[in-house]
FITI-856153 format. One record per residue (C-alpha): y, x, z. Coordinates in nm, 3 decimals. Layout:
% residues N
Y,X,Z
...
***
This chain:
% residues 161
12.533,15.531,6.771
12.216,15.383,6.810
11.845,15.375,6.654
11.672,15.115,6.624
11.436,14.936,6.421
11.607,14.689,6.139
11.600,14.338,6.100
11.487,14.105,5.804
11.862,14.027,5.762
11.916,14.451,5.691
11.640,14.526,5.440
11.903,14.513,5.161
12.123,14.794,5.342
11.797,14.959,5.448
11.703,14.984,5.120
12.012,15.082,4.945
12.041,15.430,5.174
11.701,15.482,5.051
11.765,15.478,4.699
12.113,15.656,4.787
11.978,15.936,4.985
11.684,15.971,4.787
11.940,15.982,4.479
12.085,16.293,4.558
11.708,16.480,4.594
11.649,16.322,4.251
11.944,16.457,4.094
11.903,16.869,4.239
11.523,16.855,4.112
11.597,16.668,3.739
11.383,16.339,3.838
11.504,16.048,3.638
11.373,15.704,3.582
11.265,15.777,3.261
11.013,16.037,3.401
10.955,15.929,3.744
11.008,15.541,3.779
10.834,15.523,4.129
11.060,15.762,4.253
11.168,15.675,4.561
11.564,15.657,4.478
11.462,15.448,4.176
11.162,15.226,4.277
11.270,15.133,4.691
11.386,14.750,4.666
11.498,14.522,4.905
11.190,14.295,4.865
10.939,14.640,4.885
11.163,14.706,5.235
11.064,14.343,5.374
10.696,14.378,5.260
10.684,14.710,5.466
10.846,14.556,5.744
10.571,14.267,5.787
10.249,14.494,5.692
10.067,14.573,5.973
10.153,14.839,6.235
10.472,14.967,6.030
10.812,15.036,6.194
11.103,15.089,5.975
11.423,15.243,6.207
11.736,15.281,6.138
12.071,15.502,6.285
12.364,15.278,6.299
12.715,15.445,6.388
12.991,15.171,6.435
12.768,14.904,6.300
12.732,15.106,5.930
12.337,15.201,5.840
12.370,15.587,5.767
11.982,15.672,5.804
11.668,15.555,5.843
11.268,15.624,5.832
10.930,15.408,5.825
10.676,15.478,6.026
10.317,15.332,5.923
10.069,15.288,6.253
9.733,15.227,6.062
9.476,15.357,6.296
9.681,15.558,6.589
9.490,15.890,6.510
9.779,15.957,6.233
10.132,15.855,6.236
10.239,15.888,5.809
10.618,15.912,5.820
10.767,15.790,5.521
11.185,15.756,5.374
11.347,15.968,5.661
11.662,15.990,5.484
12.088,16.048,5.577
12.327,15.885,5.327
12.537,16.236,5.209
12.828,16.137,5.372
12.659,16.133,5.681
12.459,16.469,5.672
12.502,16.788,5.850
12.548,16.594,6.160
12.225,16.607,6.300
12.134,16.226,6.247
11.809,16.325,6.064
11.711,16.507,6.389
11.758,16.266,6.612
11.578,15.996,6.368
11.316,16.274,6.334
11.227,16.300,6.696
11.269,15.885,6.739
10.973,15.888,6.460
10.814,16.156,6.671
10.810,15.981,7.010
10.782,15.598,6.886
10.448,15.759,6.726
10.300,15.899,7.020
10.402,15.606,7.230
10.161,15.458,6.976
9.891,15.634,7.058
9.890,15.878,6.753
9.781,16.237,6.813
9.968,16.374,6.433
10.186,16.295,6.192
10.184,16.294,5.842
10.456,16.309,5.561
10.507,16.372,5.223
10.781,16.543,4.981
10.869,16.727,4.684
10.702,17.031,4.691
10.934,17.249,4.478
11.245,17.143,4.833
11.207,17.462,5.009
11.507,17.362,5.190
11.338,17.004,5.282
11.015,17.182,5.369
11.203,17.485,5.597
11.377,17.195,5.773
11.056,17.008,5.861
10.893,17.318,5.934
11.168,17.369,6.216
11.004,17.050,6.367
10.695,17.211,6.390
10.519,17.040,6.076
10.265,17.320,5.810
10.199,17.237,5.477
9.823,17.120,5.445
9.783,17.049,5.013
9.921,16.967,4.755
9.867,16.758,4.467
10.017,16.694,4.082
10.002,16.352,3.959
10.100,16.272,3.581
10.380,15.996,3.665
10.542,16.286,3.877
10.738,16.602,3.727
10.731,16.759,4.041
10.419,16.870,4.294
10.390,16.608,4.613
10.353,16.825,4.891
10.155,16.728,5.227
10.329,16.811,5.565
10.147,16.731,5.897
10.171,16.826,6.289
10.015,16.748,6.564
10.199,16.547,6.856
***
């Protein structure tokens, strides 16, 4: 098992585990594509994977087991004062093996070997669950915020590294 960050040639399979994972967050909380097109499990594309991958200061990692992608997370760099961590995800039949952990404290070090002294994320507010499980990695909730293309709060994680 290995993390590392993807290649151009794996943006399709980096992007499909998005949508994937994401899928199953979409389907517990009633998001659709009819009321949440930018979604992540509905608007992640391979093309949107390779424009984050040559933006700059972005990392996007993946977990490999066997030579099969069964996680992932970006990592945008854009000032090294704030690491914003972005798609950490586990295909489902991957979970409850600690693989979001370990790509969890990858995201963790790779930002402070950049320099950045916190980390920021974002997620469905209403995913206690998601929230107690990022809490456990020492992140607080800071705001939240109700947009009109959402049906569901955003809710603002950060901690410092």
């Amino acid at each position: 098992m290995t993390i590392r960050p993807i290649t151009a040639a794996e943006a399709r399979a980096c992007s499909r585990v998005i949508r994937e994972s994401f899928l199953t967050v979409a389907e517990e909380f009633g998001i659709t594509p009819e009321n949440a097109p930018r979604f992540t499990a509905f608007a992640v594309t391979e093309e949107r994977v390779r424009r984050e991958m040559t933006e700059g200061q972005q990392v996007i990692a993946c977990f490999t087991r066997e030579g099969e992608m069964a996680g992932c997370y970006s990592l945008r760099l854009p000032d090294g004062e704030a690491g914003e961590l972005n798609h950490l995800c586990v295909l489902p039949a991957f979970r409850h093996r600690h693989i979001g952990a370990l790509l969890m404290r990858d995201a963790l070090e790779r930002a402070g070997q950049h320099g950045c002294r916190r980390m920021t994320l974002s997620l469905v507010e209403e995913n206690a669950r998601l929230k107690r499980w990022y809490g456990s990695f020492g992140f607080v909730s800071v705001r939240t915020e109700k947009f009109d293309f959402f049906p569901f709060t955003c809710g603002y994680m950060e901690r410092r590294l």
